[in-house]
N, C-alpha and C positions, 0 to 999 in steps of 0.2 A: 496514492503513493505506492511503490512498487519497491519489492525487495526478495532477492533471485538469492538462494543460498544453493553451491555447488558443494558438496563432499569430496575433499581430498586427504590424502592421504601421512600429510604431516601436519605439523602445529605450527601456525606463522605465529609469532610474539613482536607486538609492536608495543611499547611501550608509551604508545598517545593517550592522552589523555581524555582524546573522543572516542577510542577502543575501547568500550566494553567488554568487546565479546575474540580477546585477544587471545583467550585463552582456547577457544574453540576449536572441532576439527570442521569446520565451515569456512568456503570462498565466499565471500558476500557480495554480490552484483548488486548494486540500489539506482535504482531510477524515482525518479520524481515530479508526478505532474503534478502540476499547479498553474493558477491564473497567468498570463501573460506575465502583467503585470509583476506578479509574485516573483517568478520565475530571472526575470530582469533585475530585481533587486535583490535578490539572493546573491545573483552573480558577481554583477557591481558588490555588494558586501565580502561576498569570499575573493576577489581583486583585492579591493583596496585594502580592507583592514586582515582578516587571516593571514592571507600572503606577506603582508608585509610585518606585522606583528610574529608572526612563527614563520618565519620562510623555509626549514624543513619542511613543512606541509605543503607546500607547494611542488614539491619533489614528488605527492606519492598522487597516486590515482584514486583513493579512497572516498572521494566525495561522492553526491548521487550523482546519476548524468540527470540533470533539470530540465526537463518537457513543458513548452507550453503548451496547455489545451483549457479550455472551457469544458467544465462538466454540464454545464447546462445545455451544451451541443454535444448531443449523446451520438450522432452521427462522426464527429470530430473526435467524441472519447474513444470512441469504439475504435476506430483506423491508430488514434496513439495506444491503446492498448496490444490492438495484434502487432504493429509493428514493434512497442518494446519484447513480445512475447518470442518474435520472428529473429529479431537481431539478437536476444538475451540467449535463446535456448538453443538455437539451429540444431544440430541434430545430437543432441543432451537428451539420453533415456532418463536419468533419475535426479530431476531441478526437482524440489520441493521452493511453492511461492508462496508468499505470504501478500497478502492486497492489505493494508492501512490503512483507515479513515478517521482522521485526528481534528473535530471542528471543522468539518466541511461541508457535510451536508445538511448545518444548521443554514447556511448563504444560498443557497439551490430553492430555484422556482419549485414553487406547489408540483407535487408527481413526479419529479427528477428524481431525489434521493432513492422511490421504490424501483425504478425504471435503471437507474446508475446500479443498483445491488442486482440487479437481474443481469446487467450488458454485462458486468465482470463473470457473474457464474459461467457465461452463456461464453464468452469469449475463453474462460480457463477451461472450460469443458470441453470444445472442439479442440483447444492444442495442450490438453491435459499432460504432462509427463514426467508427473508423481507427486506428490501429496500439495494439495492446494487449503490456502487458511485466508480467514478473513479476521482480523482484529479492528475494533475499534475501540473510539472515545467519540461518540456524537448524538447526536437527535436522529433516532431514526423516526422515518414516516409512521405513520398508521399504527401506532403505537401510546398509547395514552397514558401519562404518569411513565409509572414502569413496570405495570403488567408483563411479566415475563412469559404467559401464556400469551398474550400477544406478541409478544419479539419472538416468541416460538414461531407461528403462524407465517408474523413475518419472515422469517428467514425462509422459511418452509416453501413459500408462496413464491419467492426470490432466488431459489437453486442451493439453499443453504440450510447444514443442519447446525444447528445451535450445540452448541459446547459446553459455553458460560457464561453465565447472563449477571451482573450488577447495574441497579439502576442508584443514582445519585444526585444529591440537587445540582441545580444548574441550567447551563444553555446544552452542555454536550451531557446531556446528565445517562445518556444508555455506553453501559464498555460491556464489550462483550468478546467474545470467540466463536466463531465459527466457521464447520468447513466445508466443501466444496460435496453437494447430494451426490453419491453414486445411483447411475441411470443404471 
């Protein structure tokens, strides 16, 4: 999941009730890959029932723009990655991104989840242009219980420094922060 925040220079106040962050001085740009599949009924969902339950909402542009890609085809992540980077940012000196992984690389074939944390550093670090984060809630690989000297490593090994680290029971049991290594 992707989420492009722009700095401008006033305060938008919407009073939705999906706006959190109404109060902010942030443009919020969100994209969001997910499975095909996923992606198809998200849509069909915000159709039939948002739209038509709150048809205000339908009037603004605030949803994500919803990408289908397979993470397990890291060749396929990679190209929907640089292309949301490429259309999001064009020539934008100071986007700060944030990359999200909420329950997803608990579904990822053996050695995707370390290989997926490596294509994002690898892909935000060629069109780096300004503060890069990685937030999750999930299983990371190579990481046992929740050693957080290993989720060190891990990040470390994967283009990422670690922030902050909680480990918690569960499937998605590691949340953490972390941001983008400077070379």
């Amino acid at each position: 999941r992707r989420l492009f925040q722009r700095q401008k220079t006033h305060t938008k106040v919407n009073n939705s009730a999906f706006d959190k962050l109404s109060n902010c001085n942030y443009d919020l740009e969100c994209y969001e890959l997910d499975l095909p599949e996923v992606v198809h009924a998200k849509s069909q969902l915000l159709k039939k029932r948002l739209s038509r339950r709150r048809q205000w909402l339908s009037e603004t542009q605030n949803y994500p723009k919803l990408i289908a890609v397979d993470f397990n085809n890291l060749n396929q992540t990679r190209a929907a990655l640089e292309d949301v980077l490429h259309n999001a940012l064009g020539e934008e000196t100071n986007v700060d991104t944030i990359i999200l992984f909420e329950g997803v690389m608990i579904y990822l074939d053996p050695g995707i989840p370390h290989s997926l944390l490596s294509l994002c550093s690898d892909v935000l670090g060629r069109n780096k242009q300004g503060n890069c984060f990685l937030c999750f809630a999930d299983r990371l690989e190579n990481i046992p219980g929740g050693d957080e000297d290993m989720a060190r490593l891990e990040m470390e090994n994967t283009g990422w420094e670690l922030m902050d680290w909680l480990s918690k029971p569960g499937l998605a049991r590691h949340m953490g922060v972390a941001r983008l290594k400077i070379n």
